[in-house]
N, C-alpha and C positions, 0 to 999 in steps of 0.2 A: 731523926736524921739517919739515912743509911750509911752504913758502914762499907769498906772498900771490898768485905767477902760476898755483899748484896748489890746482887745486878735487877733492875727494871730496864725492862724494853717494852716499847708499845706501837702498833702500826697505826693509822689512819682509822676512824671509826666509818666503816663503805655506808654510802646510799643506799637503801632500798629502792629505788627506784629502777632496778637494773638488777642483773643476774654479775656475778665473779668471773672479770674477764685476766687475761694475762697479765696486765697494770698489779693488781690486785694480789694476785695468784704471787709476784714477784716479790713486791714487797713483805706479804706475808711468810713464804717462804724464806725472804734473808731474818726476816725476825726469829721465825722457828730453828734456823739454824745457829743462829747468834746466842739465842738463850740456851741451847743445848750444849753447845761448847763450855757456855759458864756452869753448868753443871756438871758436864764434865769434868772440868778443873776444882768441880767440889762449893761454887757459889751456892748460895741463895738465890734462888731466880722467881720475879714475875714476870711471865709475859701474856701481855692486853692487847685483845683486839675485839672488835664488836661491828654492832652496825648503829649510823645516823636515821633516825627514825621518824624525825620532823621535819617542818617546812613543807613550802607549797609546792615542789617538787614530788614531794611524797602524796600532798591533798589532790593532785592533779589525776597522778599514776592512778589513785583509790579510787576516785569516780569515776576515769575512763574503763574502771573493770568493775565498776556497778558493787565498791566494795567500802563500807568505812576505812578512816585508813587505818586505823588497829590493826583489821584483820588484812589488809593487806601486807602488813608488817609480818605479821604474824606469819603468811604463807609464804614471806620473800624468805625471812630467816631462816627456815627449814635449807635451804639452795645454797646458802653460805655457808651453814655449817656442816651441810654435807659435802661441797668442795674443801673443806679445809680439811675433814676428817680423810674424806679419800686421800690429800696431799701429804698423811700423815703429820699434819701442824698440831702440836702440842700445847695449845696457849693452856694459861693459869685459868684465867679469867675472861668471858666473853660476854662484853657490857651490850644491853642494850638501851637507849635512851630513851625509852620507854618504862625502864625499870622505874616501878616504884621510889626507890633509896637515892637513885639519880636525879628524879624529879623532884625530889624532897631536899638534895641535897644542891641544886640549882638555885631554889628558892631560897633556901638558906644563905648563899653566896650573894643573890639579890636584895634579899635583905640589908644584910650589912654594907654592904657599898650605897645602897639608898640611902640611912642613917647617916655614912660617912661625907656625903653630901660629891659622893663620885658619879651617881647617875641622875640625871635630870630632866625633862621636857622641855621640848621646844616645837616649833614648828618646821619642816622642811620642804621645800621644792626642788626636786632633781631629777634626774633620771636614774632606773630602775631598772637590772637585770633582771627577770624572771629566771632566767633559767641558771645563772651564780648565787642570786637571792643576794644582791649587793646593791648600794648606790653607788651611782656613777658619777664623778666630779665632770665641770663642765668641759676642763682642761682637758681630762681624756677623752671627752668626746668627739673635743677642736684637735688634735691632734692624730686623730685616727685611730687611738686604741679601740676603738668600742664603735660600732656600725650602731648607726640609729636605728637602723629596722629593729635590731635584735634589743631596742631600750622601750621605758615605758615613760611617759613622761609623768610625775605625781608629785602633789604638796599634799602633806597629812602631818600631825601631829605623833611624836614617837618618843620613845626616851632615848639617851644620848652617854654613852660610858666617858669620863675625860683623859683617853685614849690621849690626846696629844699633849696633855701634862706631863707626860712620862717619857718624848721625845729624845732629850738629852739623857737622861736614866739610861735609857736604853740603848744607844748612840754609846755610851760610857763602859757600857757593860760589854757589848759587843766587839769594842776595842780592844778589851784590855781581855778576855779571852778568844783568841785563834781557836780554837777548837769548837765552841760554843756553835758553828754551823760552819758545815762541811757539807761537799768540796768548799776550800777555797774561793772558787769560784764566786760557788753563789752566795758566800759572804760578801762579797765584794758588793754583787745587786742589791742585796738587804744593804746596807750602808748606804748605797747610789739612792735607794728607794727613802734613806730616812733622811738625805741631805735636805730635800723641799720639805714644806710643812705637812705635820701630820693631823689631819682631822680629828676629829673625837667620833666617834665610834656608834654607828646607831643600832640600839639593840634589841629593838621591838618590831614586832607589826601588829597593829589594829587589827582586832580578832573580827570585824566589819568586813574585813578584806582578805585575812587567811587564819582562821582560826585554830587549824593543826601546831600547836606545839605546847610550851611548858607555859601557865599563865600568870603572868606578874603578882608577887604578893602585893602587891602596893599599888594596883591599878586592875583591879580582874576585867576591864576593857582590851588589854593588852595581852598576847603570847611574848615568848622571848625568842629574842632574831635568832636561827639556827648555829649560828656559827659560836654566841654566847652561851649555846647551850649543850652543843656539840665538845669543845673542846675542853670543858671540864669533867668530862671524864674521863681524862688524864690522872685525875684526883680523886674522884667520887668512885674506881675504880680499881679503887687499893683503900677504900674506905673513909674517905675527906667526907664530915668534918671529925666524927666521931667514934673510927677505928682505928685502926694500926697504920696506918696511911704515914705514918711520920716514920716507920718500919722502911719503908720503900722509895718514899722522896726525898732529894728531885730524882725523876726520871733519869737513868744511866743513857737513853739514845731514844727520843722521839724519832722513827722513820717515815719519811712523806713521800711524795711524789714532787719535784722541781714545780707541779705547778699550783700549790697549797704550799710552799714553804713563806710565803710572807705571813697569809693569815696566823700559822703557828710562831714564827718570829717577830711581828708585831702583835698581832692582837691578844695571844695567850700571852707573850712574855710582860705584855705592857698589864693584861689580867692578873696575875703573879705579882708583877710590883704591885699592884693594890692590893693584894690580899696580905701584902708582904711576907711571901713564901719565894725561895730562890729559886732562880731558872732551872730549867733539866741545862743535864751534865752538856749530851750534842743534840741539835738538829741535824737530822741526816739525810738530804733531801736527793736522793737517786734519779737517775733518767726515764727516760720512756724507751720500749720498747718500738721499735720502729719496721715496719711490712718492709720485704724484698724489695722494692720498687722506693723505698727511700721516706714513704709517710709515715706518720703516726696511726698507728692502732685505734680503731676506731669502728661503733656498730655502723654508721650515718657511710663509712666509705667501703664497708662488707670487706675490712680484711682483717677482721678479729681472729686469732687463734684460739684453740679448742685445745686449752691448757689440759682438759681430762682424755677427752682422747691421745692425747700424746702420755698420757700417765695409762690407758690401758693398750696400747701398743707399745711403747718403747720401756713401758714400764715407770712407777711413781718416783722410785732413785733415781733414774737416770734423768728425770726431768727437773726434778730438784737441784740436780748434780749440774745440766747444761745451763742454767739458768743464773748461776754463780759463778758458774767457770768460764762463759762465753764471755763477758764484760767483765771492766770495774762497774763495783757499784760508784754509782755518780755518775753513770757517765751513759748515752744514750747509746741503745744497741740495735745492731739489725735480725732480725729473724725468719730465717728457711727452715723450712722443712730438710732441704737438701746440705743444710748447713749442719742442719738437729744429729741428723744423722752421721753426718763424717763427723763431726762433736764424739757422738758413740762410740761407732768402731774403731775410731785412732784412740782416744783416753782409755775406755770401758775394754771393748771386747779386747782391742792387743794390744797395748802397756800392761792395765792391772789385769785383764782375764787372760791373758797369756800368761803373765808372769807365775799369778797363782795358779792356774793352773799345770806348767811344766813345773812347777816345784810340789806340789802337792801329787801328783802324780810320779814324777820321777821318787821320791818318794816313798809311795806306795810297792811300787814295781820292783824295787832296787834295795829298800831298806824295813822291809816290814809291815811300811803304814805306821810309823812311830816317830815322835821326835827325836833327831839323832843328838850325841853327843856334839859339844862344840871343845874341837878339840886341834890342836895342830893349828889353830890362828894364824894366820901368817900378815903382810905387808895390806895384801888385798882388802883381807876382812878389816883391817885397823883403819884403812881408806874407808868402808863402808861404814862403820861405826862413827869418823868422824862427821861423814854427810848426814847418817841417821842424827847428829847433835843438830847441825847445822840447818836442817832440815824442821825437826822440832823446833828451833828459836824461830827461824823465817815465819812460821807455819804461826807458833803463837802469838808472834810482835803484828802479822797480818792479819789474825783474827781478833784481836784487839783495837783496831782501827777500821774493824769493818769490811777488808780489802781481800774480801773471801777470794777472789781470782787469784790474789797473790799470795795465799795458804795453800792452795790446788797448784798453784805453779811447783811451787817450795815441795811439798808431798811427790810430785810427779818426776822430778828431777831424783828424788829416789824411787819411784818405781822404775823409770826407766834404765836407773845404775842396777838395780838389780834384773832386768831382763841384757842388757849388756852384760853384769858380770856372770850369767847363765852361758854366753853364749859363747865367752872368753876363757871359762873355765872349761865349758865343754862336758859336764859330769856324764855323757854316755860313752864319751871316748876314756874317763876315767875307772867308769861302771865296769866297760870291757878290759879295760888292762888289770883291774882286778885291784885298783888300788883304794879299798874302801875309806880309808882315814880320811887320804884328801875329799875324797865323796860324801863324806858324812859330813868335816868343815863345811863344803861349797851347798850344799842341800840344807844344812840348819841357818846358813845366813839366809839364805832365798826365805825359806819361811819365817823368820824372823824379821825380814822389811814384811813380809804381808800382813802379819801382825801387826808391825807399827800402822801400817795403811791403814789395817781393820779400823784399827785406836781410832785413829786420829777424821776418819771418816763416818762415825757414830754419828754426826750432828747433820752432813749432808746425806747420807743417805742410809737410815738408820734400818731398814731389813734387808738390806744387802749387807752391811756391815756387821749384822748381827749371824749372817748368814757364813760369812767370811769367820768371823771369830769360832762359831761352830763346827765348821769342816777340822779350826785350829786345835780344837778340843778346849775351848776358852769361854769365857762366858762376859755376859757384858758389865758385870760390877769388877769381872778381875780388869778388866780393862780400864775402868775407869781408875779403879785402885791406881793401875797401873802408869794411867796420864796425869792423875793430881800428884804422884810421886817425881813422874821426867818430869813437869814445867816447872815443880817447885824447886825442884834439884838443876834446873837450866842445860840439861844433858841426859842422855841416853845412849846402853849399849845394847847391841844386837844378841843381846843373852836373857831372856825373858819366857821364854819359855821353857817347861817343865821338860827334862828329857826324859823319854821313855811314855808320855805323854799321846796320846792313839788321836792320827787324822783321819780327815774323808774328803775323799774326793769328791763323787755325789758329780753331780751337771756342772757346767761351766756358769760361772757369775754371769756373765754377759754377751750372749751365747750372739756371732757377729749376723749382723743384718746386709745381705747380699743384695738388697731391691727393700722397696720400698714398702712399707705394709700397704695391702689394700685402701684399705680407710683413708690410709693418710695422703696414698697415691693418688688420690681422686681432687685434695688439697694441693697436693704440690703441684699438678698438672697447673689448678686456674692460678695458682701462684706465679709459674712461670709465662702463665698469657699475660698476667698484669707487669709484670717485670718487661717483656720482649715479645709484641705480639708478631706471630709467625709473617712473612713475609710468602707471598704468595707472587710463585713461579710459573710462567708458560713450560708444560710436559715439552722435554725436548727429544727429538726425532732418535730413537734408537738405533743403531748402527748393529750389523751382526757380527759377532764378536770373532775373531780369528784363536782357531782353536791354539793352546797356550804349548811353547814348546818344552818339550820334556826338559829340567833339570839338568845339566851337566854333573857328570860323575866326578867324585871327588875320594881320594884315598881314607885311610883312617887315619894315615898320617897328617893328613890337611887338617883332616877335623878337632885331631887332639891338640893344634892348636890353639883353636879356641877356647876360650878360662870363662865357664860360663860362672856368675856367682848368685845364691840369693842375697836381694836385697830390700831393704824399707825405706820406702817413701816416708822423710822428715818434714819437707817442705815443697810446695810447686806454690811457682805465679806463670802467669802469662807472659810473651816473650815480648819484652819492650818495642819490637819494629817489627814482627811480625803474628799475623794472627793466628794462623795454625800450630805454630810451637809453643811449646809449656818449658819452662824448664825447671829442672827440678834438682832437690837436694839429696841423692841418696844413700842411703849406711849400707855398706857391704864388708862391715866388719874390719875394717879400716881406723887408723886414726880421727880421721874424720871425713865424713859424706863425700860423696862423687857428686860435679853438675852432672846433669846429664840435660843434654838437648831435646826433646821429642816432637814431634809432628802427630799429637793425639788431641790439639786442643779442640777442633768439631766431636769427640767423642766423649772427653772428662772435662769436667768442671775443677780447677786445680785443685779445692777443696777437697773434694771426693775421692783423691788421690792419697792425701795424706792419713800413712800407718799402713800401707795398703802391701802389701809382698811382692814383689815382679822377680826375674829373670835379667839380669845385667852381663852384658857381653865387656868382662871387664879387661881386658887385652888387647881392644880397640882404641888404636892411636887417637889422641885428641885432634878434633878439627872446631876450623871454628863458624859457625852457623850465626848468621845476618849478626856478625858480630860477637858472641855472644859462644865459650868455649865448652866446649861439648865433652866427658872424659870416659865414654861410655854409652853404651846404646842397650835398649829394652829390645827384649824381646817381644813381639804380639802378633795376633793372630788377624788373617785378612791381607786383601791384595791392595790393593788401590786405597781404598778405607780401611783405618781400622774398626775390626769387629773387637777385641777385648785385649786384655796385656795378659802374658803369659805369668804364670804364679805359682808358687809352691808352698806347701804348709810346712815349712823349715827352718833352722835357726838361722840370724842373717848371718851371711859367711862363708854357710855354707857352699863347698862346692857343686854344680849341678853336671850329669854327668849322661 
């Protein structure tokens, strides 16, 4: 039985029958990050994943490519485990059921439940999914779940697990732990699903009719139904019946997809009552990813995403990074390319690549290239240290539930305290007065949240953070040292780095994307035809244009009226009653954010906005626009239309002059 310092996670074992698409790529990805973090914090970790390698889904694929299906397996897995390796996925163990040890150890599980007088023969007549490899009761037939076209109708003789013996067991079980499957939610369905009776379990097909799988000891007429064979590698994959497997179970967090969480919460947990071995700790059964236009991801509607292309243009972290931090897990999400991207630039390029960057640079220029002294702490720094705790607890109590979006929130709210307190302390207006003390305080906190960032971002995106740590002159075991010390201690200060300590600058982490990369550009174009197909105008009659009248002249006095400020874009939506105006949330170094009204919505998508620098005319009386109060206006460029918004690369606050 495992112990509370040994964590198992395990994703889904994929079909070969298909290539690793986003589905896949996501799930995998929260498991690789999930098991990193607990090694971080100094567990024991295995993490399992593999591919499904049997059934008629598989015998189908192998003759339409003129291939046994062995070696069709054999050519799919190469594609899987080089998208994982590209994704940086670090599993333990990568089962495939085809292994030798797994088939062996199948048979071994069939065995003994045969003996126990758990599986049995019968005869059956029903209908037949080919393509779920499931029978269909008549009820969801008459009720609409299941289209006849896509059924088979068949009576054959099969063996049968007694699956509904263990109704109430289960029922029982599921009660009396909350946690047991997450979300919420979809415990609630699993319960809804076990109110009506639960069938027993049919776990063969006649090797007459598909002979691709594992084959019955106790009938060699027979293979074993995929799914029986399939999900005990859950166990045969930490060594069940005859290694260390009792090292590692139950499972810490089986992860699924929403639409395989019953197979795993009926059919395996009711498997486990029979074997009498205890449930995994959770089921954790996540959303789907969902295209622009509001579907499901899918090859059959050609709006799959090209998880690797997005890992060699935007880069492998950062797509790891969007993929946990755009949703909760559990919860379904939508994905653009034009979303992917304002994702980047507002988090990646200016929160964390700004931040480290002006502090590692400032730095540089001002101080040596060396870690300064922390010295002179004052009110400020003890506010930052409290967040840095604060920060840490959010960060762990949410990667311990899974709720990576809400560890990334938690972390981000100190990156962005420390690009506010860059811009509030000011260290070039300090650099120039010549007051190095305070300079050295406000410069070693800045690098000391990047450090913590570095820390605590190891598990999402582990060469960018490893990259981060080395600019720091750090390495990644002082790091971890460093995080199994704050979680265990419930607290952390911004004193952790060596003074005197040699940085580097080197290139920007996340160097900001101004347009679209080619590749991708090509992508988000037909994305946006499926979202909003263009509407097609009669050309209207050109008019010749009346040459424009010269500018009225204005003093200098007039104009040093004007307070022009920079500022950042926190938030825009669209304008509740009208369609051209955006309006938007913006920092100009203020208590807090300016509305601002705009009339840019034909040009930006409000997304795209945000993180983004503009020009704010902040001495401009409030007015109020289709209802809605305006406290400030944007500069940009263009007459009639806008062509772009005005910007500077400067701290927000700054005056522009």
């Amino acid at each position: 039985m495992r112990d509370d310092r040994t964590f198992y996670i395990t994703t889904p074992i994929y079909y070969v029958n298909g290539l690793p698409h986003i589905g896949h790529a996501y799930t995998t990805i929260a498991a690789d990050v999930a098991s990193r973090y607990m090694r971080l914090k100094g567990h024991r970790v295995r993490f399992l994943t593999g591919t499904d390698e049997h059934g008629q889904k598989v015998m189908e694929k192998a003759t339409a490519r003129g291939m046994s299906p062995k070696e069709h397996c054999d050519d799919m897995v190469v594609h899987w485990k080089a998208m994982w390796e590209k994704l940086d996925i670090r599993y333990d163990h990568f089962i495939r059921t085809t292994d030798p040890s797994h088939m062996s150890a199948v048979q071994s599980v069939l065995t003994r439940l045969w003996d126990e007088g758990l599986i049995y023969k019968a005869e059956y007549t029903g209908w037949y999914s080919v393509r779920e490899e499931i029978f269909v009761t008549d009820k969801d037939v008459e009720s609409g779940a299941w289209d006849k076209a896509d059924l088979q109708q068949i009576t054959e003789s099969n063996y049968f697990f007694r699956m509904g013996s263990y109704q109430r067991q289960l029922i029982d079980a599921i009660e009396a732990r909350p946690d047991f499957i997450q979300p919420s939610s979809r415990r609630n369905e699993v319960l809804g699903f076990l109110r009506k009776d639960l069938d027993d379990l049919c776990i063969s097909r006649p090797k007459a009719r598909m002979s691709w799988g594992i084959e019955l000891p106790f009938d060699p007429d027979f293979v074993t139904y995929v799914w029986f064979d399939a999900l005990l590698n859950y166990l045969t994959g930490v060594g069940y019946p005859d290694g260390d497997w009792e090292t590692w179970w139950p499972a810490s967090y089986h992860l699924v997809g929403k639409d395989i969480l019953t197979t795993h919460s009926v059919y395996w947990s009711t498997m486990l009552m029979a074997l009498g071995l205890p449930l995994a700790g959770t089921l954790y059964a996540h959303g789907w990813w969902k295209s622009a236009d509001g579907e499901k991801m899918s090859k059959s509607l050609g709006n799959t995403i090209d998880v690797g292309l997005l890992a060699d243009e935007f880069g492998v972290d950062a797509t790891r990074f969007f993929f946990l931090r755009e949703i909760g897990f559990g919860a379904d999400g939508t994905f653009s390319y034009q979303g992917f991207m304002t994702r980047y630039n507002a988090d990646l390029a200016n929160d964390l690549g700004n931040m480290v960057h002006r502090g590692l640079s400032m730095t540089s220029n001002w101080l040596g290239g060396v870690v300064p002294p922390r010295t002179g702490a004052g009110p400020d720094e003890a506010a930052l240290d409290a967040l840095a705790t604060q920060t840490l607890q959010a960060f762990d109590e949410a990667m311990g539930g899974l709720q990576f979006h809400k560890a990334l929130e938690a972390l981000w709210e100190l990156v962005k305290a420390g690009n506010k307190y860059i811009d509030t302390q000011a260290p070039w207006a300090l650099n120039k007065a010549g007051d190095t003390q305070r300079l050295t305080t406000v410069l070693r906190a800045v690098l000391e949240i990047a450090y913590l960032a570095a820390t605590l971002l190891q598990p999402f995106m582990p060469s960018k953070a490893a990259e981060l740590l080395e600019k720091l002159g750090r390495t990644e075991d002082q790091a971890v040292a460093r995080c199994c010390e704050a979680v265990e201690a419930g607290a952390v200060t911004l004193n952790a780095l060596p003074e005197g300590g040699a940085i580097t600058v080197g290139e920007a982490l996340f160097p900001r994307f101004r347009e679209m990369p080619e590749r991708v550009a090509a992508l988000f174009a037909t994305e946006e035809a499926v979202v909003k197909a263009p509407k097609v105008k009669e050309p209207k009659k050109k008019k010749t244009p009346k040459a424009p009248a010269p500018p009225a002249e204005i003093s200098y006095e007039d104009f040093a009226k004007v307070a022009l400020k920079v500022g950042e874009v926190k938030a825009a939506e669209r304008h509740p009653s009208a369609d051209r105006l955006l309006v938007l949330q913006v920092d100009i170094g203020e208590e807090k954010p300016r509305q601002i009204v705009a009339g840019i919505a034909a040009k930006f998508a409000p997304q795209a906005l945000i993180g983004r620098r503009v020009v704010v005319v902040a001495n401009l009386a409030p007015a109020q626009l289709r209802g809605v109060e305006s406290q400030g206006m944007l500069l940009a460029a263009g007459g009639a239309e806008v062509i772009d918004l005005v910007g500077v690369d400067a701290p927000v606050g700054e005056p522009v002059r």
